[in-house]
N, C-alpha and C positions, 0 to 999 in steps of 0.2 A: 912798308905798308903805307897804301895813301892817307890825307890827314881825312880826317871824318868829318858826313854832312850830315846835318841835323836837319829831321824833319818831323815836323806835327802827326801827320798818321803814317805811317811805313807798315805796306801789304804784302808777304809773302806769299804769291799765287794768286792768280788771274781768273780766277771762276770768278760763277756768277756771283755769289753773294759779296767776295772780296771786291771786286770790280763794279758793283753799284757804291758799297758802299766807300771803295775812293773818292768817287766821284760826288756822291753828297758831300764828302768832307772838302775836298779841293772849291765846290761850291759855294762851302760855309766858310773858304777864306783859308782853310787851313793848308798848309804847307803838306803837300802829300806826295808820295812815291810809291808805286808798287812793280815790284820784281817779279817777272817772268819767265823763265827758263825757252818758253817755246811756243807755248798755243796762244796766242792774241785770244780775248774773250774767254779761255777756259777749255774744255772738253763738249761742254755742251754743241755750241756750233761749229766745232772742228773737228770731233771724230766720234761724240756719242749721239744723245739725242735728237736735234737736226738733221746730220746726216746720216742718221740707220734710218729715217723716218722716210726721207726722199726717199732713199733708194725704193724701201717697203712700197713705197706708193710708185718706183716703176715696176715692179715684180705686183703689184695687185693690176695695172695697165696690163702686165701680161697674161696674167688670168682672164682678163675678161675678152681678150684678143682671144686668149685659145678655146673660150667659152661663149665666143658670138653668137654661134650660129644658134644658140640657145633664145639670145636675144631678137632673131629675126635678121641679125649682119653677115652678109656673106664674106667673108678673106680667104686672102692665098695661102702659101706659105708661110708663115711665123719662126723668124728669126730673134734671138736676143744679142743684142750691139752692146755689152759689157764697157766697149771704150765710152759709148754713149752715153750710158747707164752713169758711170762714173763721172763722166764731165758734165751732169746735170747737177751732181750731187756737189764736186769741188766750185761751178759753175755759183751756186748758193751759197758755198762756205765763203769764198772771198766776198761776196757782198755782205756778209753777215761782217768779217774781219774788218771790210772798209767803213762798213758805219761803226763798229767799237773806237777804229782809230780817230774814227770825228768826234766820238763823244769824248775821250780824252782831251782831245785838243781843246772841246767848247769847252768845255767844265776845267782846264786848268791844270789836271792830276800827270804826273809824269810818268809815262812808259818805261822800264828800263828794263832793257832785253839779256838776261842772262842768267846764271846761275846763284842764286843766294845761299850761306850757309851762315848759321847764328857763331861769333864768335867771342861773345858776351852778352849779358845785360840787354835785349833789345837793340841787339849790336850786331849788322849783316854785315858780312864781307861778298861782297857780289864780282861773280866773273863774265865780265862782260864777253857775250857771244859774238863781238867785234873785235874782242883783243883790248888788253886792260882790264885791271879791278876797279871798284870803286868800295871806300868805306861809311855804309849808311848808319846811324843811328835816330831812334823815333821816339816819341814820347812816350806815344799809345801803337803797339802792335797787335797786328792782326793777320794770323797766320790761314791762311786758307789754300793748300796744295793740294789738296783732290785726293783720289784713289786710282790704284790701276789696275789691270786686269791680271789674278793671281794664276801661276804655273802649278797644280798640282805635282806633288815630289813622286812622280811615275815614273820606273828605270825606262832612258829613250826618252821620254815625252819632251824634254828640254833641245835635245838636241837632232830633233826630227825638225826643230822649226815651226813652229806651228802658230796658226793666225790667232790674233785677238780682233777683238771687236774692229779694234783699229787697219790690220791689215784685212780684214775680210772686205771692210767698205773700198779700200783700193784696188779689188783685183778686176784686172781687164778680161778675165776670161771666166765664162763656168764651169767649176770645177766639175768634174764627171763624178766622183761621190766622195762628197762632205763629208765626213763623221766629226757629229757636232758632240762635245762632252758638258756635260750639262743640261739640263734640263728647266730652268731658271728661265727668269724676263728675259737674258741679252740669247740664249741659246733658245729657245723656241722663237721670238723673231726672225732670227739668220738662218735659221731653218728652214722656214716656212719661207723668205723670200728665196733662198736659192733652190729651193724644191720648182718655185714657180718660172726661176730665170731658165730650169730643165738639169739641174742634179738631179745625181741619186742621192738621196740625202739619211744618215743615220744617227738619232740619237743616244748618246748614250747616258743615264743618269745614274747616279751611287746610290741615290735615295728610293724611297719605296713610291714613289708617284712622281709624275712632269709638276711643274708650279707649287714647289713644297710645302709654300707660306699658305697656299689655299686647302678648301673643304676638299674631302675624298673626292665629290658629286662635280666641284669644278674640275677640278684636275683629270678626270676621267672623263670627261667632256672634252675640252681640249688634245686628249688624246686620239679620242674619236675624228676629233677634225681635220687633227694631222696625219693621223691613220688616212683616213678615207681620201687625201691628197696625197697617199703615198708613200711619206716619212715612215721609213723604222724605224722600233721605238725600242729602247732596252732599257728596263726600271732594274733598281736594286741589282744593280751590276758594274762590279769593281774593274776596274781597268789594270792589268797585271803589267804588263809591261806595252813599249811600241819601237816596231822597226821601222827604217827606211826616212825618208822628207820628204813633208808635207809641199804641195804641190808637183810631185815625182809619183813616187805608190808607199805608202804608208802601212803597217801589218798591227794590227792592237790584237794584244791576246788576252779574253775579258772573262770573267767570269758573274756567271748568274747561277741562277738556283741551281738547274738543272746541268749543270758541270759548266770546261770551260769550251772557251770556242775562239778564232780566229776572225778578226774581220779587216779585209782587205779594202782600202781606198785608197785617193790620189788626193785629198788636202784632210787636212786635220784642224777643228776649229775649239778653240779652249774656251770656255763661258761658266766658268765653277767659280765665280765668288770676284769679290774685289780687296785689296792690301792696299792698305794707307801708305801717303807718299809722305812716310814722315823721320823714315832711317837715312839718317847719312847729313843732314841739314844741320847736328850743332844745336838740337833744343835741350840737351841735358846743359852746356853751354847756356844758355836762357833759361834756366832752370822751370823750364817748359815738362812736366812730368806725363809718361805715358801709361795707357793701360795694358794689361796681359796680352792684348791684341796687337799694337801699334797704333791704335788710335790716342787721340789726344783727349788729357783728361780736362773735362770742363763740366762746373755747375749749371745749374736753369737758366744763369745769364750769359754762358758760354765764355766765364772766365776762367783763364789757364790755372794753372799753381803759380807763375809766373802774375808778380803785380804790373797793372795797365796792358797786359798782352791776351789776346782773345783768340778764338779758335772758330774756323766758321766751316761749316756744310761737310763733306764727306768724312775730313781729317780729324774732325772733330767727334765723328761718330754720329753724325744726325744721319736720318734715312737718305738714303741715293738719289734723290728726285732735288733736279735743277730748282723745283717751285719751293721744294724745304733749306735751300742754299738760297733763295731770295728772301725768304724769311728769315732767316738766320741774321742776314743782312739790318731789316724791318724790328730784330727784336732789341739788336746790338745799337743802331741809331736812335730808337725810341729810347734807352735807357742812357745813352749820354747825354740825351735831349733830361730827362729827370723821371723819366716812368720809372715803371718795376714789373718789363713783362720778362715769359721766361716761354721755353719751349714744355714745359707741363701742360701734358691734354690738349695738344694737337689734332685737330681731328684733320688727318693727312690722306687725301684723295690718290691714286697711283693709278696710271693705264697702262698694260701693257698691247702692244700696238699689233699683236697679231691680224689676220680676219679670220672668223671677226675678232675685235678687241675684245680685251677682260682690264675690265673694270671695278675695285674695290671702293670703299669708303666706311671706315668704322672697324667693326667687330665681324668675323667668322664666328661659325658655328664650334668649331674649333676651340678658338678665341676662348668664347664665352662659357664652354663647358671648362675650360680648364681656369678659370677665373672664378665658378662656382655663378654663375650671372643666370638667372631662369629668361627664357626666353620662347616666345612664340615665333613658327616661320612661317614667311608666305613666298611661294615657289610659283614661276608660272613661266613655262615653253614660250621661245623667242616664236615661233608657228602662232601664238592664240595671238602676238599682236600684226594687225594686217598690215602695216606698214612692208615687211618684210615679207608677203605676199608680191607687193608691186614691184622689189626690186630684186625678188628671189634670191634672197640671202635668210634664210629661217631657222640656222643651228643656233643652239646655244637656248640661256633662257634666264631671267631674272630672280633674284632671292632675296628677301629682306627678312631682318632681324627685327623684332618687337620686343621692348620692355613685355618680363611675363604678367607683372599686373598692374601696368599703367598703358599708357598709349607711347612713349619716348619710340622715338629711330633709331636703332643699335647697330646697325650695320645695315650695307646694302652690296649686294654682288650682281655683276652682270656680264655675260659672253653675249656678243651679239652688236651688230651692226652699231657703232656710232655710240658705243659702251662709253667711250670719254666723254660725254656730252652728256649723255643721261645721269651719270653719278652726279655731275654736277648741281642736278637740280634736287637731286635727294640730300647731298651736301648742304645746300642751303637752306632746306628744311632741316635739319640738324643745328644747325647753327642759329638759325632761330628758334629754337626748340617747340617744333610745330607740332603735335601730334598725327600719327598717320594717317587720320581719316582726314585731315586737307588732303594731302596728296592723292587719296582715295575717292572724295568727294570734287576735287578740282576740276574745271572745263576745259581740258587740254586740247590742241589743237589737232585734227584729222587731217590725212592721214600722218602721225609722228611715230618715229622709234617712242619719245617720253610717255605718248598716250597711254604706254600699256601697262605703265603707274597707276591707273585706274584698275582695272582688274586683276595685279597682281596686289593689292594691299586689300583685293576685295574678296580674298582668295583665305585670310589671316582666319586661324583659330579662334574663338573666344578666350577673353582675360582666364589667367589659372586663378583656383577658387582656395 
């Protein structure tokens, strides 16, 4: 065994939040390493976030190509160039990779490219992906390996091959019919853009509605939109078994209410949940202790079982969103610094990037009846704001949550055009705990997607008496 190095911070995993926060520490002088097994940066700008989002934005290019002449554009023929598609998308990734590698360099923190497994105490044994071990040990760990895309245990399903998020963004060609399993954030995106690139595309969901975590009223909206584009949708339907590989012809035999049925395709796309990347690493070794799931167990300050060792963003159980793994990052630095914050009462914004987007922030209706929380709603069709008149995009519609007998902002929902950008500004009226009639009385700009925060909070109930 090699003799062991000692260093001040030692990162397990290359995400966002372990990956700033090496770098603040290598800046503060301290002696740091963080091990990598593969993705430079993380998942975010190499196979999830970043690039599903390009792609999305060349499959919305091709909707509007095949929807010009709506706009007054005359075109020919409409082709999609998949090799294209993808070398815009890898084209992004490596520039994202070569600024991470400068920011290591400037700041001091050491790369090391290979596979880590705990083999005591804050104690990695790493396989270098060049040939060789090395043996690290750190003062303060801080474990941050991600999640991955989980295989439902369907007889066939495993060995048909089938794409995850990761293989979907690499394919050079469009598949002729998709069958997307899942009905979730990652499976209604990849849906909607290979519907546009010209699959045939087919949903399949277990549960009883698309977007589970949402209101009946959203979820049935979204359905509509991808209906009306096309996509077959199958709710509350079990997948029994599947023949054949995925990219060849595929045979899933499903069952729904009304008995079972056969549905034949040519790729198969899996998008039903994500599994922590935390079996097989040596943390019972680091007396690192896990939950009934494979997530890692960690308090409000995101400390393990294990003393001085920390747990950051997916593996730890915090929500899936890149901006809650920078936070993570933000809560774990501010308390070494001497604070005492903790991830308690987060109020966590999430988009998902369909078109048009859906957009959360706070409480569902949902949420808050099963919380016992009284609440007033105010509801208003993406159609009453004219903005999406001028750019003829009008499905979809906004929904906010009201304290029932105060004025607070308990939630905000929204489908509809540039849905990331508008929560934002209801977000920040939450955090300053505005009451809704600012945003109701405010002089918003004409013509904006936000303006129609005026008459959607103009829309509210009166106080319950």
């Amino acid at each position: 065994m090699p003799e062991p190095e000692r260093f001040e911070t030692l990162v397990l995993g290359c995400g966002n939040g372990g990956m700033f926060l090496a770098w603040h520490m290598a800046q503060s002088r301290r002696r740091t390493a963080v091990v990598e097994r593969r993705l430079i940066g993380g998942s975010c700008p190499n196979t999830n976030c970043l690039p599903s989002k390009n792609e999305i934005w060349s499959a919305k290019v091709a909707d509007l190509v095949h929807h010009a002449a709506r706009f007054g554009a005359k075109t020919g023929s409409v082709a999609i160039d998949m090799a294209k598609v993808r070398q815009r998308k890898r084209g992004m990734v490596e520039e994202m990779i070569e600024t991470t590698l400068q920011q290591y360099k400037a700041t001091g923190a050491e790369l090391i490219m290979g596979a880590g497994n705990f083999v005591a105490t804050k104690t990695l044994e790493v396989r270098l992906n060049d040939g060789g071990t090395r043996l690290l040990v750190g003062d303060q760990v801080f474990v941050n390996t991600g999640t991955h895309a989980a295989i439902p245990n369907v007889p066939g399903l495993d060995a048909a091959g089938p794409l995850t998020n990761i293989e979907a963004l690499e394919l050079d060609y469009v598949p002729q019919h998709l069958i997307v399993l899942g009905g979730g954030y990652v499976g209604l995106e990849l849906a909607q853009e290979y519907r546009r690139f010209g699959s045939r595309v087919t949903i399949i969901e277990h549960g009883p509605q698309l977007a589970g975590r949402e209101d009946p009223d959203v979820a049935q909206e979204m359905r509509r939109i991808l209906s009306d584009e096309g996509v077959d949708i199958l709710v509350a339907t079990e997948t029994r078994r599947v023949e054949g590989r995925s990219g060849r012809n595929v045979s899933l035999l499903v069952r729904t209410s009304s008995g079972e049925q056969t549905i034949e395709g040519s790729d198969i796309l899996v998008a039903a949940g994500r599994t922590p990347n935390t079996a097989g690493i040596g943390l019972e070794a680091a007396g690192v202790e896990l939950d009934g799931h494979g997530y890692i167990k960690v308090n409000e300050r995101l400390e393990t079982s294990a003393p001085e060792v920390w747990a950051i963003g997916e593996c730890a159980g915090s929500p899936q969103f890149t901006h809650v793994s920078f936070d993570d990052f933000r809560i774990i630095r501010d308390n070494l610094a001497g604070a005492n914050r903790t991830t308690r009462d987060r109020l966590i914004p999430y988009c998902m990037f369909t078109d048009p987007q859906l957009a959360r922030v706070g409480l569902s209706e949902g949420e808050a009846q099963r919380q016992g929380i009284e609440v007033r709603v105010a509801k208003l069709p993406m159609d009453a704001v004219l903005r999406t008149h001028t750019i003829d995009e009008r499905k979809g519609f906004m929904k906010a949550l009201v304290a029932g007998r105060d004025d607070r902002i308990l939630g905000f929902t929204m489908i509809g055009p540039e849905a990331g950008e508008v929560v934002a500004v209801v977000q920040m009226a939450m955090l300053a705990a505005l009451p809704y009639t600012k945003l109701r009385d405010a002089v918003l700009a004409h013509p904006t997607m936000a303006e129609g925060l005026g008459p959607l909070f103009s829309t509210l109930p009166p106080r319950l008496s």
